[in-house]
Backbone bond lengths (Angstrom), bond angles and torsions (degrees), N, CA, C in turn:
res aa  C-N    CA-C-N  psi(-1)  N-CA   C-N-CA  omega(-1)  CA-C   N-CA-C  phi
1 X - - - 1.448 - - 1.529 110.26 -
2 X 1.431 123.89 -43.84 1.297 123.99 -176.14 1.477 111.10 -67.86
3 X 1.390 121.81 -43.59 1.661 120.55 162.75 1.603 109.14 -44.07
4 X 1.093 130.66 -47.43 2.085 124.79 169.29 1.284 109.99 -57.31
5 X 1.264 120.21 -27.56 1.517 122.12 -172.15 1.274 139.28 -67.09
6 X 1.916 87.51 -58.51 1.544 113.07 -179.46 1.416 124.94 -60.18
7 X 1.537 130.14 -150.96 1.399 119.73 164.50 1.832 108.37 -124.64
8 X 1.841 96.57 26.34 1.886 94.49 -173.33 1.808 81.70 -85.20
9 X 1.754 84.65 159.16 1.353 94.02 148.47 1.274 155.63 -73.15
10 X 1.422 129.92 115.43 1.609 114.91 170.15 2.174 78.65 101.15
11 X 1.524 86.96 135.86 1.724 107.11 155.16 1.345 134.45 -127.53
12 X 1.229 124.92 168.54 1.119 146.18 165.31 1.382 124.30 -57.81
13 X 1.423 116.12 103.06 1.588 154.46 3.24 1.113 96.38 -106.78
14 X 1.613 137.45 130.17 2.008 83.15 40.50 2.332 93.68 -107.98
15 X 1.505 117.50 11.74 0.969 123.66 -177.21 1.696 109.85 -77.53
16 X 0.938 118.90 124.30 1.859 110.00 -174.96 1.998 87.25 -105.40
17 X 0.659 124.76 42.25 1.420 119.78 169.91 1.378 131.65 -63.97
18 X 1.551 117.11 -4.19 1.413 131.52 -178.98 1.756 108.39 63.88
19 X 1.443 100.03 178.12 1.847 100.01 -173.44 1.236 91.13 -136.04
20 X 1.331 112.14 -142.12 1.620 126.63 -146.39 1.729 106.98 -150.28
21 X 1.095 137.04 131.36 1.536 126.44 177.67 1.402 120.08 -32.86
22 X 2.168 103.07 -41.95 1.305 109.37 -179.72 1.352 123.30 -36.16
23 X 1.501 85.67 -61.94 1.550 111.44 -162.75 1.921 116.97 -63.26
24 X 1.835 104.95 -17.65 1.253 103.61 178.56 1.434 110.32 -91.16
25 X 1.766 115.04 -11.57 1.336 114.00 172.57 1.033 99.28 -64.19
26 X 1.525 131.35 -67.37 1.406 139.63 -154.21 1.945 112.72 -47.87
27 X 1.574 92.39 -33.86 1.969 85.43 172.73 1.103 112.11 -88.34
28 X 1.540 130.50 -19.59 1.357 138.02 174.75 1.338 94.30 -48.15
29 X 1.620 121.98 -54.76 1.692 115.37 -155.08 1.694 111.09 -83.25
30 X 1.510 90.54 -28.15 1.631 85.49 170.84 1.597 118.92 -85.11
31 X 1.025 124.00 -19.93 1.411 126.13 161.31 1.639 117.95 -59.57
32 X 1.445 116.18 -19.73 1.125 122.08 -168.29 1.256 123.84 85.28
33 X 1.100 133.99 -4.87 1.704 149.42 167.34 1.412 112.72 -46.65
34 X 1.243 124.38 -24.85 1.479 141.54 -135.63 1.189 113.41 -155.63
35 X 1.476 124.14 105.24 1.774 108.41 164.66 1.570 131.87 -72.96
36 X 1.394 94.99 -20.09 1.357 105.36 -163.28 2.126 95.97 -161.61
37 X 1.524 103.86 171.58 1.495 99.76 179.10 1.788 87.23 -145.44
38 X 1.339 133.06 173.02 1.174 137.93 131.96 1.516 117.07 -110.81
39 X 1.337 111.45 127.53 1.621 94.84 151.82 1.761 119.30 -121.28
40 X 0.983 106.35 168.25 1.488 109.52 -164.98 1.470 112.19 -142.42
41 X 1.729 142.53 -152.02 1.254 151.28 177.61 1.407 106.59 -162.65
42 X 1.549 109.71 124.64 1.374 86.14 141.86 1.762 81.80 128.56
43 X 1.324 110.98 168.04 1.756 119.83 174.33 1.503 122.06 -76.04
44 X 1.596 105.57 -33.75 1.263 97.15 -171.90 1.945 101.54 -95.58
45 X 1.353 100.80 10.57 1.794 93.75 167.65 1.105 102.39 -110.31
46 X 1.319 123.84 11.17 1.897 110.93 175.69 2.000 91.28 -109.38
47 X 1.056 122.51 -30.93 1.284 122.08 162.89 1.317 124.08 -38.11
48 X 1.692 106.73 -70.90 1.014 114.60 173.88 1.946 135.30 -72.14
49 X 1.722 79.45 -10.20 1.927 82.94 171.00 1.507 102.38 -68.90
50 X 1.559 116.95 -25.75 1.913 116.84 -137.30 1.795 79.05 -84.98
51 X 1.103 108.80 -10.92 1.933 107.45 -173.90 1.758 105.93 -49.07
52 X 1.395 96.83 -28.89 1.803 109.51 -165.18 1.379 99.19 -102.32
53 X 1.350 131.18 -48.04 1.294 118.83 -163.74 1.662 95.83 164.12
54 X 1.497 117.21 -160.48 1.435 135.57 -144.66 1.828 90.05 -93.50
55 X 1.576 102.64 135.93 1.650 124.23 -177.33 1.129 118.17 -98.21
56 X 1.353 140.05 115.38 1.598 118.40 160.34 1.434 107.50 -77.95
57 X 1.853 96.02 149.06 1.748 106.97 -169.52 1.709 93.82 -115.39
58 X 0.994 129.43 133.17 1.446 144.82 164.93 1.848 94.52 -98.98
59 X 1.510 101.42 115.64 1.684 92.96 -168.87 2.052 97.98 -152.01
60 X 1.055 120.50 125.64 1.313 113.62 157.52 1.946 111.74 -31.96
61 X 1.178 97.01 137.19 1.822 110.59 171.79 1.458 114.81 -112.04
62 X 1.486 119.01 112.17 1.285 116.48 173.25 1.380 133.07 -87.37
63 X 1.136 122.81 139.00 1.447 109.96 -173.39 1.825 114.92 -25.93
64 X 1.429 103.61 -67.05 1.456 116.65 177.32 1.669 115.18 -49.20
65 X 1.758 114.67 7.96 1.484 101.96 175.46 1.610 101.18 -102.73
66 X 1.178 105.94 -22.71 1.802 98.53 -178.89 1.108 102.30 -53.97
67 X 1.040 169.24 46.93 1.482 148.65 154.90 1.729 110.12 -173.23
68 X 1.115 128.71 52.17 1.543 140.97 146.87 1.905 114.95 2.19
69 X 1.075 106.82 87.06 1.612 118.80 168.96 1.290 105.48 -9.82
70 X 1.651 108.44 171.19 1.410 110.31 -174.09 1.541 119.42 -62.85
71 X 1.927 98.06 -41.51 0.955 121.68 -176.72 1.617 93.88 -59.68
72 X 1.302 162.14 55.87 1.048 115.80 179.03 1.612 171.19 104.99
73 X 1.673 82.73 -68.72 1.575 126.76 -158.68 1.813 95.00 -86.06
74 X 1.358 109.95 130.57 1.793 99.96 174.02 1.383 103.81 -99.89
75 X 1.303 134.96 132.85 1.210 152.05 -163.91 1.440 86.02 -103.90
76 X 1.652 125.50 126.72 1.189 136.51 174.68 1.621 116.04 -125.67
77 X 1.348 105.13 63.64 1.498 134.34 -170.19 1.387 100.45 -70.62
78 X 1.303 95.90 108.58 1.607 104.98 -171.15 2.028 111.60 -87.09
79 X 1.140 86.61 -3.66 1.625 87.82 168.81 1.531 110.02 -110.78
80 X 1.326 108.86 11.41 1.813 87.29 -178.73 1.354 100.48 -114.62
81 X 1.494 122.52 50.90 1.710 121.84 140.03 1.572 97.11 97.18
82 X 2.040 106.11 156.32 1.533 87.84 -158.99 2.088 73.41 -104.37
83 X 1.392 108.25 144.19 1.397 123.72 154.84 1.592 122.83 -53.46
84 X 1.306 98.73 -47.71 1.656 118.76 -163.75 1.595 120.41 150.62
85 X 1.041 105.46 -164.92 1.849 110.67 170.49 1.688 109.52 -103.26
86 X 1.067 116.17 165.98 1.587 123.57 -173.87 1.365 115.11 -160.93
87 X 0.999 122.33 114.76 1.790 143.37 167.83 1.466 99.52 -67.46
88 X 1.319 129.41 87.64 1.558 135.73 154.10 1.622 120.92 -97.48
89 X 1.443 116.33 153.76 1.317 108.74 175.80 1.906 109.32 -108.62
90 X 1.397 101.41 144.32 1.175 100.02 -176.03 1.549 110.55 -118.63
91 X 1.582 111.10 122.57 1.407 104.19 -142.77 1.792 79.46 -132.20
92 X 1.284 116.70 59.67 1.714 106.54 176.92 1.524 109.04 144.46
93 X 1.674 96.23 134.19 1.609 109.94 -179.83 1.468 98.68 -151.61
94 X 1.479 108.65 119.79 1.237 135.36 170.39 1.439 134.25 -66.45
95 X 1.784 97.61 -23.47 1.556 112.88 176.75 1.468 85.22 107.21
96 X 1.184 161.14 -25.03 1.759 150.65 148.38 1.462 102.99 -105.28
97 X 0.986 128.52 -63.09 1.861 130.83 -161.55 1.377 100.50 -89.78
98 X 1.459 114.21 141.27 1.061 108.16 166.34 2.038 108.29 -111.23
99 X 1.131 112.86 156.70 1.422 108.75 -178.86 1.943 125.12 -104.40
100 X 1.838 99.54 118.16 1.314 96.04 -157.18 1.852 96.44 -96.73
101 X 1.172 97.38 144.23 1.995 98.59 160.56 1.530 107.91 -127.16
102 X 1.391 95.65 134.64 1.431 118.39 -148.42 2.243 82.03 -113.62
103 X 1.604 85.53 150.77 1.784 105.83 170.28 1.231 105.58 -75.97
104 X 1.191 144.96 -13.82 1.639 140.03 -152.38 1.522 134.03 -87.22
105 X 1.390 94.46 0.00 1.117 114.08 -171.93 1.673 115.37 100.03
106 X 1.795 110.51 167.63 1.045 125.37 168.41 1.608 121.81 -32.86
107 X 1.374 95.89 -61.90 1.783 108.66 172.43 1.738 118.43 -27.34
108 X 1.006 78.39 -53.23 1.809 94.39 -169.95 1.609 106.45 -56.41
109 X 2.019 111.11 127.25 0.967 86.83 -179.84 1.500 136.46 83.56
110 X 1.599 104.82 -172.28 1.448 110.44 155.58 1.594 139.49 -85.75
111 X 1.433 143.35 65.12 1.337 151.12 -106.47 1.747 105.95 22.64
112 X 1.246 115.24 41.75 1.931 94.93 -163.70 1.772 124.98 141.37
113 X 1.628 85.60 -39.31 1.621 97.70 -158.98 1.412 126.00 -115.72
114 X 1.249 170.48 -165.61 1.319 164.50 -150.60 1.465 111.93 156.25
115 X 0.806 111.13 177.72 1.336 128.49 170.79 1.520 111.79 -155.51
116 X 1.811 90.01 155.44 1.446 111.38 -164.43 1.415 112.95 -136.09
117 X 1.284 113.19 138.26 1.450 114.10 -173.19 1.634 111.37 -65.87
118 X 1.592 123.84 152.32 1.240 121.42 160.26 1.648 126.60 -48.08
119 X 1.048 105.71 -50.29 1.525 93.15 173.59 1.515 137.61 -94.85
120 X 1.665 100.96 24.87 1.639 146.29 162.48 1.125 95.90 -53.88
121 X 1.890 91.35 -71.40 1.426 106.12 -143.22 1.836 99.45 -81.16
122 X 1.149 126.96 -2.73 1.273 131.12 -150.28 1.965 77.68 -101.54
123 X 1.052 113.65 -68.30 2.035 100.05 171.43 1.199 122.82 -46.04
124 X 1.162 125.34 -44.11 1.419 138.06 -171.15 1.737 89.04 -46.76
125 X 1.453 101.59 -73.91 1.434 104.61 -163.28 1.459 110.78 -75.54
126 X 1.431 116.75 0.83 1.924 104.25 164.91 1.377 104.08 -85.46
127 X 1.301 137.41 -12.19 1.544 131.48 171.22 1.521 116.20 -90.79
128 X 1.593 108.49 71.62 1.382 132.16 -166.49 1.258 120.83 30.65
129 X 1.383 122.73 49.02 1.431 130.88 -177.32 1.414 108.73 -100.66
130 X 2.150 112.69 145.18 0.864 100.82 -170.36 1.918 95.44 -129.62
131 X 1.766 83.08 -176.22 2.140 90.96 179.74 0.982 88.72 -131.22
132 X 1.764 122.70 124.50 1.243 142.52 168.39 1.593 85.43 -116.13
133 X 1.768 90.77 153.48 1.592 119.74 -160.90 1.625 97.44 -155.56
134 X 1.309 121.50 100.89 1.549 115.79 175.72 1.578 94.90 -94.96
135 X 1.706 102.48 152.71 1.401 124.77 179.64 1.337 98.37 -87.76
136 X 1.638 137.81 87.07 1.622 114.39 -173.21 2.012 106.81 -88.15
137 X 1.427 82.99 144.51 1.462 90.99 -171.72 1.654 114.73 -65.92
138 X 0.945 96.52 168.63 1.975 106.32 -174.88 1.663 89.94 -84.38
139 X 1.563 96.28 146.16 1.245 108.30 177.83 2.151 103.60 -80.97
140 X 1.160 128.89 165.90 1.168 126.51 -152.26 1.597 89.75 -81.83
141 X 1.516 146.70 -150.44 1.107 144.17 -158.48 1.372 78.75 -153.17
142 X 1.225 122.05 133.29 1.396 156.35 -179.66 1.549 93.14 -75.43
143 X 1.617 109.38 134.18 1.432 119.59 158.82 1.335 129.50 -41.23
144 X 1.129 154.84 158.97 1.323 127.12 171.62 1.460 103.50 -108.58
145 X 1.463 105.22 142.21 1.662 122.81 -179.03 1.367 125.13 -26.93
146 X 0.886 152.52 153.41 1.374 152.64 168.01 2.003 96.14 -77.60
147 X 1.751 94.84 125.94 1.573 77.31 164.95 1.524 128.49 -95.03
148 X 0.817 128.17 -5.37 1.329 128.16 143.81 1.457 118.79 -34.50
149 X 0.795 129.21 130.30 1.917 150.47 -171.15 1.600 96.90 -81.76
150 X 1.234 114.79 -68.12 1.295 122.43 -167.35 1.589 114.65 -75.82
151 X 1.718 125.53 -0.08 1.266 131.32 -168.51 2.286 93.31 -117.89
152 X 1.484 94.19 -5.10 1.465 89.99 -170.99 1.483 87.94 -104.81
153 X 1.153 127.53 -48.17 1.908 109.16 167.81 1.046 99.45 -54.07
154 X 1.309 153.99 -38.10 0.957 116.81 -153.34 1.872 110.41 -96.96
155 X 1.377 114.30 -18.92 1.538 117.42 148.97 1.482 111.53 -56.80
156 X 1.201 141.25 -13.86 1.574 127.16 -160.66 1.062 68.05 -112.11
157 X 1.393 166.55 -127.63 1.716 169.39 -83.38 1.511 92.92 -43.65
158 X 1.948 101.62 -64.85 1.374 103.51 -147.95 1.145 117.71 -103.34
159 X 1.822 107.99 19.62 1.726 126.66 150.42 1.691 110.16 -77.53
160 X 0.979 125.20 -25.40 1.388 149.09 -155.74 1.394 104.75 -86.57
161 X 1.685 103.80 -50.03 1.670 125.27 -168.59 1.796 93.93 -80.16
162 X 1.135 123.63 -41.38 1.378 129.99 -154.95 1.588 84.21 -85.64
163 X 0.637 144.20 -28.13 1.892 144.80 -161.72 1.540 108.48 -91.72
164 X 1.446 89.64 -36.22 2.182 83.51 -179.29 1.975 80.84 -113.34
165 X 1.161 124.79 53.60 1.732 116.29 158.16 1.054 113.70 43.45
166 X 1.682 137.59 40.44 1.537 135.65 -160.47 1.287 68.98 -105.02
């Protein structure tokens, strides 16, 4: 859904072209996942998103980011060639490093994750990079149980029965 959304080219399938944070807010809200999203630019709006919780970063990828030092540390070597663009989430700031979690699996990194210097992340996001932040909606509030013992088996049976079509 977010590949129809965004403004990349070409979607998903049979196009694997990837999307954009925007574009995954935008199905989040129409799916209902989401009441609302912000996106913004810039250091002091990825700062101030991390006040609430975890950021997606829409950020140029440099060759030198695929593969995160021993330490860790992502080296954002601005002369070693552009890779592409990359949808990462940035879920942590230390007051210098900020903390990235990467899609790539366990391998990557630290089970996933890296870190990046402040004034990394401060280029990254002047080369039209953005911080999308979806509002995800509250899940509805569950009925409350029957207190009766013998009236709550007998609701769990015929949730059970209704689920495999008996």
């Amino acid at each position: 859904m977010a590949t129809t959304l965004d403004n990349v080219p070409g979607s998903y399938s049979p196009d694997g072209t990837g999307s954009s944070g925007l574009g995954a807010a935008k199905a989040l809200k129409l799916w209902g996942l989401a009441s609302a999203y912000t996106h913004a630019f810039g250091l002091a709006a990825l700062k101030s998103a991390l006040q609430t919780g975890p950021a997606m970063l829409g950020i140029v990828w440099l060759n030198s980011m695929c593969h995160p030092k021993p330490d860790n540390t992502l080296t954002v070597g601005r002369d070693s060639g552009l890779a592409g663009g990359h949808e990462i989430v940035c879920s942590g700031w230390d007051g210098s490093r900020f903390r990235l979690d990467n899609s790539w699996g366990a391998s990557w990194g630290d089970s996933g994750s890296c870190r990046v210097a402040e004034a990394d992340m401060q280029w990254l996001l002047s080369q039209q990079g953005d911080v999308t932040v979806p509002a995800f909606s509250r899940a509805p509030r569950p009925t409350p149980a029957p207190a009766d013992p013998d009236m709550a088996m007998a609701l769990a049976a015929r949730t059970w029965l209704t689920a495999k079509g008996l």
